[in-house]
N, CA, C and O of each residue as an XYZ file, in Angstrom:
748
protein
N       0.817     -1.191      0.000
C       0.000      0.000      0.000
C       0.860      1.253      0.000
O       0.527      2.186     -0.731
N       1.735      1.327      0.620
C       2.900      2.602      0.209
C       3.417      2.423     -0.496
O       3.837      3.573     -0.620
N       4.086      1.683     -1.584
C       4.589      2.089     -2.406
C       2.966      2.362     -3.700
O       3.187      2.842     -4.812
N       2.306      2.184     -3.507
C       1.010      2.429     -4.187
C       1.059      4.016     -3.505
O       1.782      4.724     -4.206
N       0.687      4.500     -2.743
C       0.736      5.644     -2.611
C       2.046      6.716     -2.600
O       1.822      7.922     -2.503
N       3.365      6.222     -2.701
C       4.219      6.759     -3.134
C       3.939      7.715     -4.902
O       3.941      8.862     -5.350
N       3.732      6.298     -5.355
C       3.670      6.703     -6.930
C       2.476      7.527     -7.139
O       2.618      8.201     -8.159
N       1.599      7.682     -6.685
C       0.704      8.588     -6.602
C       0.937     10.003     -6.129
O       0.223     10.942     -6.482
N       2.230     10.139     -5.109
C       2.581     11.532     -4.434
C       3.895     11.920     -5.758
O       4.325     13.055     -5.960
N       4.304     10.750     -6.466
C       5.514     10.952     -7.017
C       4.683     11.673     -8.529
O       5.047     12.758     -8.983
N       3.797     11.030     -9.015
C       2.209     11.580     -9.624
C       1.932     13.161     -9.809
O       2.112     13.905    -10.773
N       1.403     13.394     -8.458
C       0.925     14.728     -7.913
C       2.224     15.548     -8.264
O       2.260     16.442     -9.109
N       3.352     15.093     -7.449
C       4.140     16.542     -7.633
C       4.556     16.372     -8.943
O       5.325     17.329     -9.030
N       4.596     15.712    -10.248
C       5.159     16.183    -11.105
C       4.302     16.896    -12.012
O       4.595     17.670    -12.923
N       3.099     16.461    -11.561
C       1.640     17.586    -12.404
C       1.604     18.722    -11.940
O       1.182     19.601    -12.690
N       1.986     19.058    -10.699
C       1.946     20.500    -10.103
C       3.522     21.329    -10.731
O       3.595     22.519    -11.040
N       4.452     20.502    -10.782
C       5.522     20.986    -11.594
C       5.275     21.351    -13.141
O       5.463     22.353    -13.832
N       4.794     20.135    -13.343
C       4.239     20.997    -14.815
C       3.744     22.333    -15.401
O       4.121     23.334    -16.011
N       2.505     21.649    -14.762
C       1.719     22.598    -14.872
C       1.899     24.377    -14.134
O       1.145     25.350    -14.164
N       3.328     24.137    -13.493
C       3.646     25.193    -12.912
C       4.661     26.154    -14.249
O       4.713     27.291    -14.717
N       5.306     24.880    -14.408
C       6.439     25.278    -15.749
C       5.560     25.670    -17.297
O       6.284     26.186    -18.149
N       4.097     25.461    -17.688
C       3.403     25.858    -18.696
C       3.119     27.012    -18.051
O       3.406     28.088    -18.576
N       2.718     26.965    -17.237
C       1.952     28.625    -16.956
C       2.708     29.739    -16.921
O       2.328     30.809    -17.397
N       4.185     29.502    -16.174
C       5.104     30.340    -16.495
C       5.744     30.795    -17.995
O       5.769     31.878    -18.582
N       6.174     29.643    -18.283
C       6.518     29.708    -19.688
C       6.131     29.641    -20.988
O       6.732     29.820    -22.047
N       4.833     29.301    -20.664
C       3.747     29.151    -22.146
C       2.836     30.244    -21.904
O       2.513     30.794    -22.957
N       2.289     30.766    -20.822
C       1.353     31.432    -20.386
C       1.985     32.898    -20.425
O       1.795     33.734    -21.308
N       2.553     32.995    -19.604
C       3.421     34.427    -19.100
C       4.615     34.310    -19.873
O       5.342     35.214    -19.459
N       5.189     33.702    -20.743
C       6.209     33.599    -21.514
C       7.788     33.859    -20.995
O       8.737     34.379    -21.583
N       7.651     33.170    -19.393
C       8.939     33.925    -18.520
C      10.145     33.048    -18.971
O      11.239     33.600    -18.853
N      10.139     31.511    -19.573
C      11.352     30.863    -19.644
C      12.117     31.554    -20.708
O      11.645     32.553    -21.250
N      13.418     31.012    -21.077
C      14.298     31.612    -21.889
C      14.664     32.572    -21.596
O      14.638     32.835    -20.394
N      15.182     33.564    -22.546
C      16.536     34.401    -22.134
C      15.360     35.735    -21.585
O      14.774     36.607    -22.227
N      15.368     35.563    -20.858
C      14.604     36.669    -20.312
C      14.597     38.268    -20.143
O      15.349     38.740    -19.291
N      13.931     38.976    -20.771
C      13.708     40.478    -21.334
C      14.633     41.049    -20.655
O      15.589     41.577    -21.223
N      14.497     41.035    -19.321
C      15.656     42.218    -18.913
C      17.414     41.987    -19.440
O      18.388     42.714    -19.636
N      17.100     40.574    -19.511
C      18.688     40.130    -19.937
C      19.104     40.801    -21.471
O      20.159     41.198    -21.967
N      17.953     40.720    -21.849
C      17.943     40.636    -23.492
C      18.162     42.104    -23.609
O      19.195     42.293    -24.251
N      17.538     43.336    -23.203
C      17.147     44.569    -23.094
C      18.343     45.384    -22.220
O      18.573     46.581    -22.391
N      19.020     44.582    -21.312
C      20.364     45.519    -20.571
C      19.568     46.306    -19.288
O      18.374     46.581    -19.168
N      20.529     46.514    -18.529
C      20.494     47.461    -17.464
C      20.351     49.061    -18.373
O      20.963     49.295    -19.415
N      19.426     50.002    -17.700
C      19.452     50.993    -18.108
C      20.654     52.140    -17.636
O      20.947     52.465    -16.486
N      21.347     52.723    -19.154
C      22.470     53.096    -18.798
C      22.581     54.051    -18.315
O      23.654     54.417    -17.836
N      21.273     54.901    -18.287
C      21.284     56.556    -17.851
C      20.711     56.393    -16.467
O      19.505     56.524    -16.258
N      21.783     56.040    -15.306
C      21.103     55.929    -13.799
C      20.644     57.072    -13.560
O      21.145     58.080    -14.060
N      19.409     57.106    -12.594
C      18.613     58.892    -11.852
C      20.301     59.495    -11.317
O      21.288     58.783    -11.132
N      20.227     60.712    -11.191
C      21.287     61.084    -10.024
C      20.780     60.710     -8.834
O      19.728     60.099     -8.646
N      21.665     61.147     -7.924
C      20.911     61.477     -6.197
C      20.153     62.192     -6.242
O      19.232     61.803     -5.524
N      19.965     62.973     -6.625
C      18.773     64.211     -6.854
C      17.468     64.050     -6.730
O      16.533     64.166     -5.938
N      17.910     63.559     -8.425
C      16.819     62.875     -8.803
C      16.020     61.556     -8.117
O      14.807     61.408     -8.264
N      16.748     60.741     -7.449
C      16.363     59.815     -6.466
C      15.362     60.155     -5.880
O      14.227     59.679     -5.928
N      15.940     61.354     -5.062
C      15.528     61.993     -3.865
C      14.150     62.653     -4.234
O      13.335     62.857     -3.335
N      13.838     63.031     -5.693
C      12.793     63.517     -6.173
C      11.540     62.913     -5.968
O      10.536     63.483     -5.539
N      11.643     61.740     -6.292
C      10.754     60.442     -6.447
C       9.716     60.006     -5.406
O       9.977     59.823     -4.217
N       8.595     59.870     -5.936
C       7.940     59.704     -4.405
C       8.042     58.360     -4.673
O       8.293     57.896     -5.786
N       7.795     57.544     -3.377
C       7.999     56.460     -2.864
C       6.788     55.508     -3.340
O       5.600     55.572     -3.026
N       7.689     54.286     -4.499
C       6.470     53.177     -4.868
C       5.155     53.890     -4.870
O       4.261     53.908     -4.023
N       5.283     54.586     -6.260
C       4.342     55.286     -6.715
C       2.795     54.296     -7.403
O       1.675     54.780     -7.565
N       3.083     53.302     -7.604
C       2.234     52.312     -8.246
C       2.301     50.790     -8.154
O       2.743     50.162     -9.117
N       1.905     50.187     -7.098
C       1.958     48.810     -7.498
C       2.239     47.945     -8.621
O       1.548     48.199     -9.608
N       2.797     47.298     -8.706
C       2.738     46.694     -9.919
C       1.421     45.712    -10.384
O       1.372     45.061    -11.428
N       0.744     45.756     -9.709
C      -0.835     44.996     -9.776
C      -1.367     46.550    -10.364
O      -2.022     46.260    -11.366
N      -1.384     47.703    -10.243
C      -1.796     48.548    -10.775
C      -1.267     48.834    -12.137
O      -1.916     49.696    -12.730
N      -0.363     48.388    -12.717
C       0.075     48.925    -13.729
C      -0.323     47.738    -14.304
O      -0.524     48.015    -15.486
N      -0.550     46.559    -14.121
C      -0.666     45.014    -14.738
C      -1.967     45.630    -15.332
O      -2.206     45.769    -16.532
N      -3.072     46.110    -13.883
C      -4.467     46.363    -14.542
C      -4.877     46.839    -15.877
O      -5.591     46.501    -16.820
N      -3.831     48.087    -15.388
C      -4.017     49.408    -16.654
C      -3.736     48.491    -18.037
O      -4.423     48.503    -19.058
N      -2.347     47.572    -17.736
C      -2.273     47.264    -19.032
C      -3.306     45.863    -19.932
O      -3.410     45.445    -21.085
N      -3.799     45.600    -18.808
C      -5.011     44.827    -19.611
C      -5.892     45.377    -19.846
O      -6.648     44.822    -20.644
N      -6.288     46.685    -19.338
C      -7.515     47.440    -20.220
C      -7.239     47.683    -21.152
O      -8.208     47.778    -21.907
N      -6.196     47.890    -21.651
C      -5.697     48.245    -22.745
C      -5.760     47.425    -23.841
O      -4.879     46.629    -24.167
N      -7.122     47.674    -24.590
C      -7.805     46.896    -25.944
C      -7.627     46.680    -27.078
O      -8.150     47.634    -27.655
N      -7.137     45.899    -27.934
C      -6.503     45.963    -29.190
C      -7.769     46.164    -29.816
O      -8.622     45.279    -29.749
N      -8.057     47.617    -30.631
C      -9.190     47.338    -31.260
C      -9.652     47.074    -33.073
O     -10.691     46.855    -33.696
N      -7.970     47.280    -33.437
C      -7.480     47.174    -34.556
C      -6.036     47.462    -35.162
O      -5.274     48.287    -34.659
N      -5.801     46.872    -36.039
C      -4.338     47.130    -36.737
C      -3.696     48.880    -36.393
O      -2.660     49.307    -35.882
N      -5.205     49.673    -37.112
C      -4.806     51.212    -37.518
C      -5.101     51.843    -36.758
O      -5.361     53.031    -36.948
N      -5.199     50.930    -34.984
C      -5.341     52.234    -34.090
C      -4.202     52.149    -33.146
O      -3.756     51.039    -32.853
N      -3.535     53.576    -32.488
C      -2.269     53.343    -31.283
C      -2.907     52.220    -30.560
O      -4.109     52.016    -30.386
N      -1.667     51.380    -30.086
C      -1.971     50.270    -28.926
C      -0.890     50.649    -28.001
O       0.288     50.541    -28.341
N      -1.345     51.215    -26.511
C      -0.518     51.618    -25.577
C       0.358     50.632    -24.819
O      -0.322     49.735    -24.320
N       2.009     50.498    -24.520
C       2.122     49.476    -24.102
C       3.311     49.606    -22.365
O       4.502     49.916    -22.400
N       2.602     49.305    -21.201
C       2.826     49.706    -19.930
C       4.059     49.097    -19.309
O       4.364     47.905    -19.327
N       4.807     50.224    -18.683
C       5.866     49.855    -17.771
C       5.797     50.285    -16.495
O       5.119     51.281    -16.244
N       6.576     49.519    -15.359
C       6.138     50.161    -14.259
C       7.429     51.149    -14.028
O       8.266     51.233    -14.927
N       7.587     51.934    -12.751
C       7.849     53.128    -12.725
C       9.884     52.821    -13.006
O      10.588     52.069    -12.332
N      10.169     53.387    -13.773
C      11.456     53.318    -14.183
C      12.050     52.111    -14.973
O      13.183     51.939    -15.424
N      10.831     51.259    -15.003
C      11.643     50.393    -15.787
C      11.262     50.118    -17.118
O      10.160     50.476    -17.534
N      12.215     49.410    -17.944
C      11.865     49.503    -19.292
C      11.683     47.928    -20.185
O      12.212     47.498    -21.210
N      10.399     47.206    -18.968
C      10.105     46.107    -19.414
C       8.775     46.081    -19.456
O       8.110     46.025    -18.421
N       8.104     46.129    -20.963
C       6.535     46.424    -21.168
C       5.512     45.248    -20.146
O       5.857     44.112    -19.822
N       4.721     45.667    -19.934
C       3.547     44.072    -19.372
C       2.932     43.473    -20.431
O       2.124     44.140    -21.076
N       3.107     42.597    -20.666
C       2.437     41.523    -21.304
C       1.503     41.022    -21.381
O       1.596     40.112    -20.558
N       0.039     40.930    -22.091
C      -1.235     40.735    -22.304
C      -1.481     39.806    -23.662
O      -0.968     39.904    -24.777
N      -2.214     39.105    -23.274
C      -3.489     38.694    -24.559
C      -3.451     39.947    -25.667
O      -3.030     39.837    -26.818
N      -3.880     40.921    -25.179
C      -3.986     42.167    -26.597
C      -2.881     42.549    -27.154
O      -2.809     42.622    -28.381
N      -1.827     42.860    -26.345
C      -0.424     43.571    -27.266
C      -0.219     42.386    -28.182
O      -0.055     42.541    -29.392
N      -0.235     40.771    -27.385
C       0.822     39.913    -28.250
C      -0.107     39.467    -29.573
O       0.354     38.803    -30.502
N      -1.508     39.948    -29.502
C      -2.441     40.178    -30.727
C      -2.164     40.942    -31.596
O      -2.026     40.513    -32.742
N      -2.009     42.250    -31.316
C      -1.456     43.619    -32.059
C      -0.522     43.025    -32.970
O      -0.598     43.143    -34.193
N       0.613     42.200    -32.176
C       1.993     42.187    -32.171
C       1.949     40.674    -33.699
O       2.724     40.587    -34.652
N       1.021     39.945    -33.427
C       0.823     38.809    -34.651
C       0.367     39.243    -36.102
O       0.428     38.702    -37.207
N      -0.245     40.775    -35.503
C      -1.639     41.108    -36.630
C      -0.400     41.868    -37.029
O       0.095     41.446    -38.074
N       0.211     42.852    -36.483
C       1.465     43.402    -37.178
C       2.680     42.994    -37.980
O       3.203     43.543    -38.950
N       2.989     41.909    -37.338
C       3.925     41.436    -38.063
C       3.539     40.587    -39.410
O       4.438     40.239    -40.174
N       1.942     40.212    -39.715
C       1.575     39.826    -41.119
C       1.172     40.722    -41.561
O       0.555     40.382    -42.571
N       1.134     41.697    -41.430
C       0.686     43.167    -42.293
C       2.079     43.463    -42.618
O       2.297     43.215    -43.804
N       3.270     43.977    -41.886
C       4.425     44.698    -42.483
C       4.830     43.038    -43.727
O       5.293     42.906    -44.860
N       4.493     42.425    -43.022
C       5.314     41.434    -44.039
C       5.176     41.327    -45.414
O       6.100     40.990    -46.155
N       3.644     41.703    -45.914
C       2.934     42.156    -46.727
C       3.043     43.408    -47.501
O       2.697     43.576    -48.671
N       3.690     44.462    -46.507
C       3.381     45.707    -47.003
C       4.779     46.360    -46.614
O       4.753     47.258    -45.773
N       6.065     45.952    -47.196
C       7.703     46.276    -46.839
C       7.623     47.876    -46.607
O       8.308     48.560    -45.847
N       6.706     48.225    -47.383
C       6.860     49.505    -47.771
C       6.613     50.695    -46.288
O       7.143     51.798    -46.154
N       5.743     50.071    -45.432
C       5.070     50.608    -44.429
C       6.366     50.400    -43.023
O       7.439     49.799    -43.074
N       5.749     51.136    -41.888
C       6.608     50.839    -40.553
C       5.841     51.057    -39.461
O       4.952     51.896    -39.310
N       6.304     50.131    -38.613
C       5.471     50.527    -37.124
C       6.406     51.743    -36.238
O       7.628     51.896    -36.250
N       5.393     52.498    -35.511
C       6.173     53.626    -34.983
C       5.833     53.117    -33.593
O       4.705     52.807    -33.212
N       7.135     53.063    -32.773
C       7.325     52.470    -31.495
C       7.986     54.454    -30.772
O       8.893     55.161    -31.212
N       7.140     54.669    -29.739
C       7.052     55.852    -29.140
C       7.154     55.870    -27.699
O       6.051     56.037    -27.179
N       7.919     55.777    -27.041
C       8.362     55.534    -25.911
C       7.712     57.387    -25.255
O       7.456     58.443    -25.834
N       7.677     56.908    -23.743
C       7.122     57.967    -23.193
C       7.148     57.771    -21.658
O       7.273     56.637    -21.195
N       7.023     58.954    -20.794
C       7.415     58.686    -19.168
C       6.585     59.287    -18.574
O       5.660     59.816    -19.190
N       6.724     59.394    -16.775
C       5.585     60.502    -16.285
C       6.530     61.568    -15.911
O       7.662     61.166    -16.181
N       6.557     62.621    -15.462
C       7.298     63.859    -15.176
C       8.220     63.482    -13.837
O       9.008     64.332    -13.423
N       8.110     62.245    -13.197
C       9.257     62.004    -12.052
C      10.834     61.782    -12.802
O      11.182     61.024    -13.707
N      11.715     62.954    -11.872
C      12.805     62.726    -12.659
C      13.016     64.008    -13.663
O      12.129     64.811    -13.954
N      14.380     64.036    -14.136
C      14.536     65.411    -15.169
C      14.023     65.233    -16.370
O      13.578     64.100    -16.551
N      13.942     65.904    -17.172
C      13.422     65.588    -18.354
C      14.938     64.941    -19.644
O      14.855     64.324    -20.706
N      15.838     65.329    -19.069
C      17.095     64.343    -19.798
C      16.681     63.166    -20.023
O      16.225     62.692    -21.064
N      16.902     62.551    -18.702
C      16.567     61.136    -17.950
C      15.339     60.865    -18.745
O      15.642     60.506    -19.883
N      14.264     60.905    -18.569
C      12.574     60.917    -19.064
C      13.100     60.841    -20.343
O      12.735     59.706    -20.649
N      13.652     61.228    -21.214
C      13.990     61.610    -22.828
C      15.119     60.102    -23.139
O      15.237     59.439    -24.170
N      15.507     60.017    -22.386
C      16.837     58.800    -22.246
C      15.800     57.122    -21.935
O      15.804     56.202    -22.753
N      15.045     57.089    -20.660
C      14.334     56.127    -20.697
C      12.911     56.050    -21.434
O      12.416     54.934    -21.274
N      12.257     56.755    -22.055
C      11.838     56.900    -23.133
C      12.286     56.118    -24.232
O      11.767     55.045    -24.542
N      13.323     56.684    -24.873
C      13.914     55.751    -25.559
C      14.433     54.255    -25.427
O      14.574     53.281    -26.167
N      14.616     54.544    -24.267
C      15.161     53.189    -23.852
C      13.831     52.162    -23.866
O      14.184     51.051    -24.262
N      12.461     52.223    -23.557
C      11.779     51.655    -23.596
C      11.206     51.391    -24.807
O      10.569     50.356    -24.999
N      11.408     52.413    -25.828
C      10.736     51.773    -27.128
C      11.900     51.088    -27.790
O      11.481     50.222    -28.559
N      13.295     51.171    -27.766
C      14.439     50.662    -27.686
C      13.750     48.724    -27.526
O      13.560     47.783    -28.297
N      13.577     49.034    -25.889
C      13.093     47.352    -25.585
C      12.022     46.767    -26.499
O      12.043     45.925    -27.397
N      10.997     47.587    -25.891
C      10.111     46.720    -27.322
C      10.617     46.365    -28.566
O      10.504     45.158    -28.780
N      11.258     47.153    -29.669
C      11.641     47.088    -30.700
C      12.730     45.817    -30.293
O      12.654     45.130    -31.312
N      13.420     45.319    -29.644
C      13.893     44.032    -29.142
C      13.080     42.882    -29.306
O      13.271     41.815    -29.889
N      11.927     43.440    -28.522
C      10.950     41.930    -28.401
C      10.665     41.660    -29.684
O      11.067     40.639    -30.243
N       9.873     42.653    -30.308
C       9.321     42.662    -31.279
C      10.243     42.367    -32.766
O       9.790     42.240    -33.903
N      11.716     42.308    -32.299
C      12.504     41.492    -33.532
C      12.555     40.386    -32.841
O      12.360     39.455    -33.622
N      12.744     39.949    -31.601
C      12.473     38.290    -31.334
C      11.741     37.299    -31.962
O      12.013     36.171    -32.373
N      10.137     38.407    -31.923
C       8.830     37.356    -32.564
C       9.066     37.784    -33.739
O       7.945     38.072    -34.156
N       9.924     38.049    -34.672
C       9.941     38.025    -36.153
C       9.589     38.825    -36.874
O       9.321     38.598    -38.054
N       9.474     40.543    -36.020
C       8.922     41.495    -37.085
C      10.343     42.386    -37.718
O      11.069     42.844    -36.836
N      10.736     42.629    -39.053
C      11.754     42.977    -39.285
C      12.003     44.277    -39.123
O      11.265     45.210    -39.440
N      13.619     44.347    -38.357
C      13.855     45.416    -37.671
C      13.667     46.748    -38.701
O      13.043     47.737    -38.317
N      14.116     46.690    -39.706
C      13.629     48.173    -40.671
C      12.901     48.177    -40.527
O      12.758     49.394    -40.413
N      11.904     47.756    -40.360
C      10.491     48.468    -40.517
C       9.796     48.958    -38.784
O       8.656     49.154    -38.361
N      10.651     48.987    -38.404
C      10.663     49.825    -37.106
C      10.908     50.919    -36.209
O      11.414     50.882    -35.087
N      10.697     51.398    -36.530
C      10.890     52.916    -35.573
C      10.958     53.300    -34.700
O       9.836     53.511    -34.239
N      12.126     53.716    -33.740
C      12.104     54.032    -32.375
C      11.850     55.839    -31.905
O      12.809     56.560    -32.180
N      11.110     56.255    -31.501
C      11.432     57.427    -30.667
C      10.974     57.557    -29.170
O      10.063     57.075    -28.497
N      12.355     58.712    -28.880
C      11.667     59.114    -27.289
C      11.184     60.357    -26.938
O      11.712     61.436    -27.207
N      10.082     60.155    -26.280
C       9.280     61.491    -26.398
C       9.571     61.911    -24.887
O       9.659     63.137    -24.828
N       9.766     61.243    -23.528
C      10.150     61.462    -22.749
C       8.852     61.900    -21.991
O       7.879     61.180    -22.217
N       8.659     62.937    -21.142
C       7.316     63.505    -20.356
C       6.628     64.591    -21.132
O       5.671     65.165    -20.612
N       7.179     65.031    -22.749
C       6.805     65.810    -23.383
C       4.745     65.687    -23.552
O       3.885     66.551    -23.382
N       4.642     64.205    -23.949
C       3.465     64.477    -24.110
C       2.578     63.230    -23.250
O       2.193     62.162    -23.727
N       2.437     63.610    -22.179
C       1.435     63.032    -21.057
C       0.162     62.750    -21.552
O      -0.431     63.602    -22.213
N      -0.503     61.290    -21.236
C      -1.670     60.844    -21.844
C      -2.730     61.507    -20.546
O      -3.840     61.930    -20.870
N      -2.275     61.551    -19.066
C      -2.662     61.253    -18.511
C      -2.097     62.910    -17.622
O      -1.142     63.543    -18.073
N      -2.915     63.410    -16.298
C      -2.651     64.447    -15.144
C      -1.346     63.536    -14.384
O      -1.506     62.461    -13.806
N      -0.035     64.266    -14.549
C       1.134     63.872    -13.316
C       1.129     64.265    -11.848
O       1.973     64.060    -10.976
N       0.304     64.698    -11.819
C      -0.014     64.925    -10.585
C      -0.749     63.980     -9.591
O      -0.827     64.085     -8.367
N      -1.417     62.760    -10.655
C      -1.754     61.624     -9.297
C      -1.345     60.573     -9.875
O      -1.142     60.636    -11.088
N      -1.119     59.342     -9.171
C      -0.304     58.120     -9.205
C      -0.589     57.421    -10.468
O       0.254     56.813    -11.127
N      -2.102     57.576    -10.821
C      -2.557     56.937    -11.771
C      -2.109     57.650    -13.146
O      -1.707     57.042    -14.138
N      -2.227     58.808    -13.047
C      -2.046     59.516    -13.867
C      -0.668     59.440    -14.586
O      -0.497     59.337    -15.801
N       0.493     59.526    -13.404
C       1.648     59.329    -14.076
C       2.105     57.845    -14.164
O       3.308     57.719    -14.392
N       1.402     56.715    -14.033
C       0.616     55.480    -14.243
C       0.602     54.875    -15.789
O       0.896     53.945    -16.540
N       0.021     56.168    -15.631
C      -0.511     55.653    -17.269
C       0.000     56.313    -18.398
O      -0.278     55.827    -19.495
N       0.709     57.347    -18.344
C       2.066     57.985    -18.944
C       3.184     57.307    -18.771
O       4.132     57.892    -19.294
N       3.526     56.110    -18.145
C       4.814     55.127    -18.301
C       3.896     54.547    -19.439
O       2.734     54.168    -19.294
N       4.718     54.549    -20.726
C       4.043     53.933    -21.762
C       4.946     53.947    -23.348
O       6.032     54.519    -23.445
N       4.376     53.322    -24.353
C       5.303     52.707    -25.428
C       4.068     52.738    -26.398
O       3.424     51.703    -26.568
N       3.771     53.744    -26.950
C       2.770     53.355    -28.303
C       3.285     53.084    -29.359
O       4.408     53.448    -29.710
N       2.421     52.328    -30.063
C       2.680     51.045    -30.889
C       1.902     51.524    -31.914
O       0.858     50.877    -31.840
N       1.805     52.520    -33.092
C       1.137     52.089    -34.026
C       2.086     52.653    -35.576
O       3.082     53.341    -35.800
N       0.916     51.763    -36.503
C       1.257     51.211    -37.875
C       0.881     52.066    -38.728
O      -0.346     52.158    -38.763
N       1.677     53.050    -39.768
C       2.087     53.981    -40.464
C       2.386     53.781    -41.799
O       2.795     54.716    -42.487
């Protein structure tokens, strides 16, 4: 009877392993060389200053996850906004972007002639150098991912717009929330 119930515990944990290793890596797409690796440390550190500027864990990262699943793919020819949390320059990942991101890459493939414009953007924490530097740096990253899954790099466009043009009021959490961002559209 124990070794009957051995193989049954030996059973259980390798389905919970599994099924732990699909969800991560098929689901959330975390195995392999993983984005930040792929994307680098950002080279333009805040000063002290600027540190010191910063209010403190301005946004959960369950808050910025939210924002970025509202965020609706509602077609090829419209901006698709794409969310980072506060300083960093690794987009969140959804059902809709990696839609955008399939529907895009068989359209340019089709149409050499055309380009996606990748637009990096920040909230006003921090100088506007910095903001102009990780800006770039974030549409920088995407334009990474987005040659991973096979969309060809000419036909890509990076700019950084920095805190120049706010979607959102910087003055509350959400606001500069939803100005950490990377629009995505096809031109």
């Amino acid at each position: 009877m124990s070794k009957h119930n051995s193989l049954w515990w030996i059973l259980l944990v390798g389905w919970i392993g599994l099924g732990s290793w699909w969800h991560y890596c098929k689901i959330k797409m975390g195995c392999g060389q993983s984005v930040i690796a792929a994307v680098g440390p950002l080279e333009i550190a805040p000063t002290p200053l600027e540190k010191a500027n910063r209010t403190p864990a301005e946004a959960p990262t369950a808050d910025v996850e939210i924002l970025a699943e509202r965020q609706a793919y509602r077609g090829l020819f419209e901006a698709l906004d794409l969310y980072f949390p506060s300083g960093g320059s690794t987009y969140i990942q959804t059902s809709d972007n990696e839609a955008f991101i399939r529907d895009a890459q068989d359209y340019l493939k089709h149409h050499p002639d055309k380009k996606l414009y990748l637009t990096g953007h920040t909230d006003n924490t921090g100088s506007p150098s910095y903001n102009v530097a990780l800006s770039k740096k974030r549409a920088e990253s995407v334009k990474r991912i987005l040659v991973r899954h096979g969309l060809p790099p000419a036909q890509l466009v990076v700019e950084g717009r920095g805190q120049a043009e706010p979607k959102a009021d910087n003055a509350t959490v959400e606001g500069r929330t939803a100005n950490r961002r990377c629009t995505v559209r096809i031109q």
